[in-house]
FIGUTOR-870523 format. One record per residue: residue number from 1; residue in one letter; x, z, y of N, C-alpha, C in turn. Coordinates in pm, whole numbers, plus 50000, padded with zeros to 5 digits. Last residue first. Layout:
<sites>
(site NUM, A, (X, Z, Y), (X, Z, Y), (X, Z, Y))
...
</sites>
This chain:
<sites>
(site 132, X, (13962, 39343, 78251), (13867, 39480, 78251), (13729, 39440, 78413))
(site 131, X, (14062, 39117, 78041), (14011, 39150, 78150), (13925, 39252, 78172))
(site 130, X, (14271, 39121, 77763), (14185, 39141, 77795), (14150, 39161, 77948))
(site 129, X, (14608, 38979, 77682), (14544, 39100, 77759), (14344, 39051, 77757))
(site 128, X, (14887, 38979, 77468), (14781, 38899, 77504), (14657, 39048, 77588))
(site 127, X, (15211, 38852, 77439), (15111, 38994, 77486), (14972, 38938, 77508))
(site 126, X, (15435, 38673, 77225), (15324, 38686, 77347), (15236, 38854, 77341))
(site 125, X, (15742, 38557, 77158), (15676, 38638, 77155), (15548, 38637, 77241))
(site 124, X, (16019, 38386, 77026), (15888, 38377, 77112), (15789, 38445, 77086))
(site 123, X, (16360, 38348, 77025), (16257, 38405, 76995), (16156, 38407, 77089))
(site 122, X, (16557, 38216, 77148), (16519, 38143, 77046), (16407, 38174, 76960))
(site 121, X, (16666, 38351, 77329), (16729, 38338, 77261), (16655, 38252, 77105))
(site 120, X, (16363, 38456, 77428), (16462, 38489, 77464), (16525, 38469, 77321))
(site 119, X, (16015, 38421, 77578), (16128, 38351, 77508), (16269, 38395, 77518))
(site 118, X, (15681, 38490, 77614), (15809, 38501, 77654), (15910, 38445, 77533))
(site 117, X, (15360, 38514, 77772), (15463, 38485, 77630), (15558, 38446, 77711))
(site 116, X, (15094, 38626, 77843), (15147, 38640, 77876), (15276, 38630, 77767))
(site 115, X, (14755, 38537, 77872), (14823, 38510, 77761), (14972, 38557, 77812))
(site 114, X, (14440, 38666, 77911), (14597, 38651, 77974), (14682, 38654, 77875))
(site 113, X, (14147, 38479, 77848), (14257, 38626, 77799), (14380, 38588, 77907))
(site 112, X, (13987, 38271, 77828), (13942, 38432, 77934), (14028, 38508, 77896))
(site 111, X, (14113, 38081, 77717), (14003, 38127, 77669), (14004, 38229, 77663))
(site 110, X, (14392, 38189, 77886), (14391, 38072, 77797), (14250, 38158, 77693))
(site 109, X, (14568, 38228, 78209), (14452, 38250, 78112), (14429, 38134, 78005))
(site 108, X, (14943, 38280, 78207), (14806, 38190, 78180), (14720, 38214, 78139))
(site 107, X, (15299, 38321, 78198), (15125, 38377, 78188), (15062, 38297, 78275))
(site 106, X, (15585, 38293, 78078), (15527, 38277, 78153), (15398, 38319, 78099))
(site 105, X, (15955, 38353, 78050), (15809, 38405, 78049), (15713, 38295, 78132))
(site 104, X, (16291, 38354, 77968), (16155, 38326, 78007), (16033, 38363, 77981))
(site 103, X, (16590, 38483, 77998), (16438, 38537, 77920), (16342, 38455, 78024))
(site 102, X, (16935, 38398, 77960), (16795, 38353, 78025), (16661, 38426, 77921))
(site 101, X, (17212, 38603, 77971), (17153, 38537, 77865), (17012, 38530, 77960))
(site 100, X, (17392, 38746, 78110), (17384, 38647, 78148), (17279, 38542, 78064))
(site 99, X, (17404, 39002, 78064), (17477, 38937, 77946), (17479, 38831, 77978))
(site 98, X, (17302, 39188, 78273), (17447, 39239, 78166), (17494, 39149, 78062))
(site 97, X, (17112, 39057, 78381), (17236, 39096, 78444), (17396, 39108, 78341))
(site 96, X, (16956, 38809, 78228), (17008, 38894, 78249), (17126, 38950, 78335))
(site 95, X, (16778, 38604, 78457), (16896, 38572, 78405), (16927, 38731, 78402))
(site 94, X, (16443, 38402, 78375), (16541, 38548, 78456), (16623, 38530, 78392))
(site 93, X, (16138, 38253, 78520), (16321, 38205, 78443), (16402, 38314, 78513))
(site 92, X, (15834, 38224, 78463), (15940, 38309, 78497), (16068, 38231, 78403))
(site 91, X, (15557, 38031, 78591), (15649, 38030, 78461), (15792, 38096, 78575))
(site 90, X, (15189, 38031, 78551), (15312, 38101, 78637), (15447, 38136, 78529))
(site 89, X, (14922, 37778, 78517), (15083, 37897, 78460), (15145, 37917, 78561))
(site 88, X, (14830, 37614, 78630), (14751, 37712, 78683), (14842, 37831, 78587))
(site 87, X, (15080, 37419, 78743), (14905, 37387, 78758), (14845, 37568, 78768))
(site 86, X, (15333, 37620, 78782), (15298, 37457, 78737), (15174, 37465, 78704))
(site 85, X, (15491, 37805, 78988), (15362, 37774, 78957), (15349, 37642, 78893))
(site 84, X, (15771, 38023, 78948), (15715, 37910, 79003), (15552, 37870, 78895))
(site 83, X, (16013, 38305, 78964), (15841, 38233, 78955), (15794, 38154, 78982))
(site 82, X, (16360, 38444, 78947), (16202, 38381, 78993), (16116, 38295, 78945))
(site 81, X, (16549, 38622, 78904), (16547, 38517, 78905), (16426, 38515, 78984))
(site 80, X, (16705, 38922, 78715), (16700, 38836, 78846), (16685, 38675, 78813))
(site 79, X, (16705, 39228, 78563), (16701, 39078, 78521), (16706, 39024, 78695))
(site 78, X, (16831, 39487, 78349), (16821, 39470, 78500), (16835, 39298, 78477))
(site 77, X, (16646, 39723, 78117), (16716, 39584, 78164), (16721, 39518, 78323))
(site 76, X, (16496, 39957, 78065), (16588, 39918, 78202), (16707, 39845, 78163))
(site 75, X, (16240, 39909, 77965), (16356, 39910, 77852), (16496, 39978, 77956))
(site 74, X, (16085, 39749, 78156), (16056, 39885, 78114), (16165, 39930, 78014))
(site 73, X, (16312, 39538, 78366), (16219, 39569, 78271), (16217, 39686, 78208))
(site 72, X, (16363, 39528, 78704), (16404, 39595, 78570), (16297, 39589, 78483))
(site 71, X, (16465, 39223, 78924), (16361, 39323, 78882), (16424, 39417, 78752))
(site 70, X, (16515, 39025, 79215), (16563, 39149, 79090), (16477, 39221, 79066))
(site 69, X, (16468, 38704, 79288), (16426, 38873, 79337), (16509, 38907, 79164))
(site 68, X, (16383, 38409, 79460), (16504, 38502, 79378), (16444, 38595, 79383))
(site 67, X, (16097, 38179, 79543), (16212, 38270, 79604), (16298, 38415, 79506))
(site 66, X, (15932, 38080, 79379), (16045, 37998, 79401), (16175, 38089, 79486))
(site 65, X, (15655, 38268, 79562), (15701, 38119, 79454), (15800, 38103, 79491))
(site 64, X, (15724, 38619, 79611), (15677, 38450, 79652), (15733, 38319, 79586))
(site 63, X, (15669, 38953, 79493), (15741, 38765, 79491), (15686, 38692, 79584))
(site 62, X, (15656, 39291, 79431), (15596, 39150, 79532), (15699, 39059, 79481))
(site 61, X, (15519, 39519, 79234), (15637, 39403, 79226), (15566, 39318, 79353))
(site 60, X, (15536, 39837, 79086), (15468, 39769, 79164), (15558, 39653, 79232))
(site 59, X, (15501, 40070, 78778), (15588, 39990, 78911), (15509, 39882, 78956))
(site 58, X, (15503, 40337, 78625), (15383, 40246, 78691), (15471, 40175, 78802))
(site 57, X, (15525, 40429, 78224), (15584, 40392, 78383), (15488, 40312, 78472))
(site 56, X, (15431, 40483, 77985), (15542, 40507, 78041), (15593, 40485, 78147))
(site 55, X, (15201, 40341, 77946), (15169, 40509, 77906), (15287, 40549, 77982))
(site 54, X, (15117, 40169, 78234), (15119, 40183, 78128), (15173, 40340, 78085))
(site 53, X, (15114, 39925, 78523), (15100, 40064, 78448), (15073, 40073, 78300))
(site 52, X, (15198, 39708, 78773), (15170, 39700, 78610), (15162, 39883, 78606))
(site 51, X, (15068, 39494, 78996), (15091, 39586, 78981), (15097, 39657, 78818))
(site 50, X, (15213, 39225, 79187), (15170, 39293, 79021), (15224, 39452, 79034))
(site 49, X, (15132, 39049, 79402), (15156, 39127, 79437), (15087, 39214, 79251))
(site 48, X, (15291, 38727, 79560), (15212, 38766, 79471), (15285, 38896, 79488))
(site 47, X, (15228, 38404, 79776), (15241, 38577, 79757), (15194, 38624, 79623))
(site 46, X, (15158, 38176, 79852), (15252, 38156, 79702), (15282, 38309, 79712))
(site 45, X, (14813, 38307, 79901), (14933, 38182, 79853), (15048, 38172, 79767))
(site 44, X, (14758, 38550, 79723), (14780, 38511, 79847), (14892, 38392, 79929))
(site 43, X, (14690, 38708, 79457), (14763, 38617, 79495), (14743, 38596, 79660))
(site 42, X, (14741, 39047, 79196), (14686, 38951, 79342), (14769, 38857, 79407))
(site 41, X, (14706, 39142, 78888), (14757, 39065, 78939), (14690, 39027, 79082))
(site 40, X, (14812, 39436, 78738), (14675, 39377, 78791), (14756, 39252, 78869))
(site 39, X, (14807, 39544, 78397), (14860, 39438, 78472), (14728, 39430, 78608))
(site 38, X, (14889, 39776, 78170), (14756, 39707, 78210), (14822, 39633, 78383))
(site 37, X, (14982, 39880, 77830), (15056, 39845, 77965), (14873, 39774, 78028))
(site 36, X, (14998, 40050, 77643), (14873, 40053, 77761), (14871, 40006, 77808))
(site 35, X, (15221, 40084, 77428), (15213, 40131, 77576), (15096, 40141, 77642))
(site 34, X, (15262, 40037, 77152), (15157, 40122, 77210), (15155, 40167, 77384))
(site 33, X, (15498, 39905, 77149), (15394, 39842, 77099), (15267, 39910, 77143))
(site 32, X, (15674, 40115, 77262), (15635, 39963, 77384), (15518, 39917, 77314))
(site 31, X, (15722, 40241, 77041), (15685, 40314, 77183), (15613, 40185, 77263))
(site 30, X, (15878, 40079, 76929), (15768, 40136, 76858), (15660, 40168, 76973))
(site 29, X, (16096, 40020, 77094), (16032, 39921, 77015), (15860, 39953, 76952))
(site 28, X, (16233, 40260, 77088), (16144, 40189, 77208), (16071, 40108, 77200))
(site 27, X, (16304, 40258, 76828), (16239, 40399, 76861), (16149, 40330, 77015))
(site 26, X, (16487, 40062, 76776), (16344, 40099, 76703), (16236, 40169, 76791))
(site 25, X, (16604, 39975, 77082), (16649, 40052, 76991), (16468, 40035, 76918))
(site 24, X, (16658, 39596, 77202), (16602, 39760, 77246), (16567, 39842, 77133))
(site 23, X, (16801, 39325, 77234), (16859, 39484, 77221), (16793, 39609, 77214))
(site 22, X, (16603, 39141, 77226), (16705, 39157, 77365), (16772, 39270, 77322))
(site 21, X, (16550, 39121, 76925), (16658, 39000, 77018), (16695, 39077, 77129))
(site 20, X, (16356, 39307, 76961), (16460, 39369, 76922), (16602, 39236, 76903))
(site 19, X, (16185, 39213, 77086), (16262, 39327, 77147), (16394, 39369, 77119))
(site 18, X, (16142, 39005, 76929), (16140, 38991, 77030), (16254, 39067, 77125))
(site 17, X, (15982, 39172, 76689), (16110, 39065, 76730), (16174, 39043, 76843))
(site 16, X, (15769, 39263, 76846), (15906, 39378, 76786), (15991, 39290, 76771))
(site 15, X, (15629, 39053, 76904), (15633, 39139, 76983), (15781, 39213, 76944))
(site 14, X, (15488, 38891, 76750), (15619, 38863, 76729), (15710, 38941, 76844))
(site 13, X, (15169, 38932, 76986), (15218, 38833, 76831), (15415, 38810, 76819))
(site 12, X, (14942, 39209, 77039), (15093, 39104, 77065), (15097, 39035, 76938))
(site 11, X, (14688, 39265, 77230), (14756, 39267, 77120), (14875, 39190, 77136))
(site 10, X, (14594, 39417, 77483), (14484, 39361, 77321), (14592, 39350, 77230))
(site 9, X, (14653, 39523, 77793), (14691, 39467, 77630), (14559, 39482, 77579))
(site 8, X, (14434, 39437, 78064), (14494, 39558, 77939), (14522, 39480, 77879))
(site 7, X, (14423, 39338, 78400), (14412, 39311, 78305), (14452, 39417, 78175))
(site 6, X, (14239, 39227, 78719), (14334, 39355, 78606), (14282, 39319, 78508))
(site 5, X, (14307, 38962, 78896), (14246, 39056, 78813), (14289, 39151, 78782))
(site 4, X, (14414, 38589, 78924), (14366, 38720, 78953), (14277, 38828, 78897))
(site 3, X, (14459, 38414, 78743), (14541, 38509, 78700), (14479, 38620, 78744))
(site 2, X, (14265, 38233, 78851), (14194, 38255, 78729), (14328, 38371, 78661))
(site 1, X, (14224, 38229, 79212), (14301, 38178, 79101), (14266, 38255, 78974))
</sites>
């Protein structure tokens, strides 16, 4: 599948907005724009196995399409939901814990990059990665 890989930031578009819709102070805001973050993604049917690292933290995630899970985002937002596949996107629908408010995401190669964009509250942001 064309997700599989490791991947690095390159750049974001509406990134600090974004962050700063879900709540997260300047100071993390700043910090996150320079993270490193680098993504590796492996599939195995509807298995998936991300491993993300970056300047501030290295966590490691399993899913399977369509099945619930809890996760924390690097900020430690505590989110829950799940991943489903429409053609060759992988589209996330999480339901904050603490406010009940929905952050979507989803990622797609889109001319050899990983486009990885998200939505919360009316704001749309993307990370865009390079393949190493």
């Amino acid at each position: 599948m064309a997700l599989t890989g490791t991947w690095k930031v390159d750049r974001n578009e509406n990134y600090d907005k974004f962050m700063e819709k879900m709540g997260i102070n300047m100071v993390k805001r700043k910090l996150a724009e320079h993270d490193n973050l680098k993504i590796t993604i492996e599939q195995n049917g509807d298995k998936f196995h991300i491993k993300e690292s970056s300047t501030f933290r290295a966590k490691d995630n399993d899913f399977t399409l369509g099945i619930p899970f809890e996760y924390t985002l690097a900020d430690g937002t505590e989110v829950a939901g799940s991943w489903e596949m429409e053609g060759e996107t992988l589209k996330g629908k999480f339901t904050r814990k603490d406010n009940n408010k929905v952050l979507t995401t989803t990622r797609a190669v889109v001319g050899g990059e990983l486009v990885q964009s998200y939505n919360y509250e009316g704001v749309d942001a993307k990370r865009i990665f390079k393949k190493e």
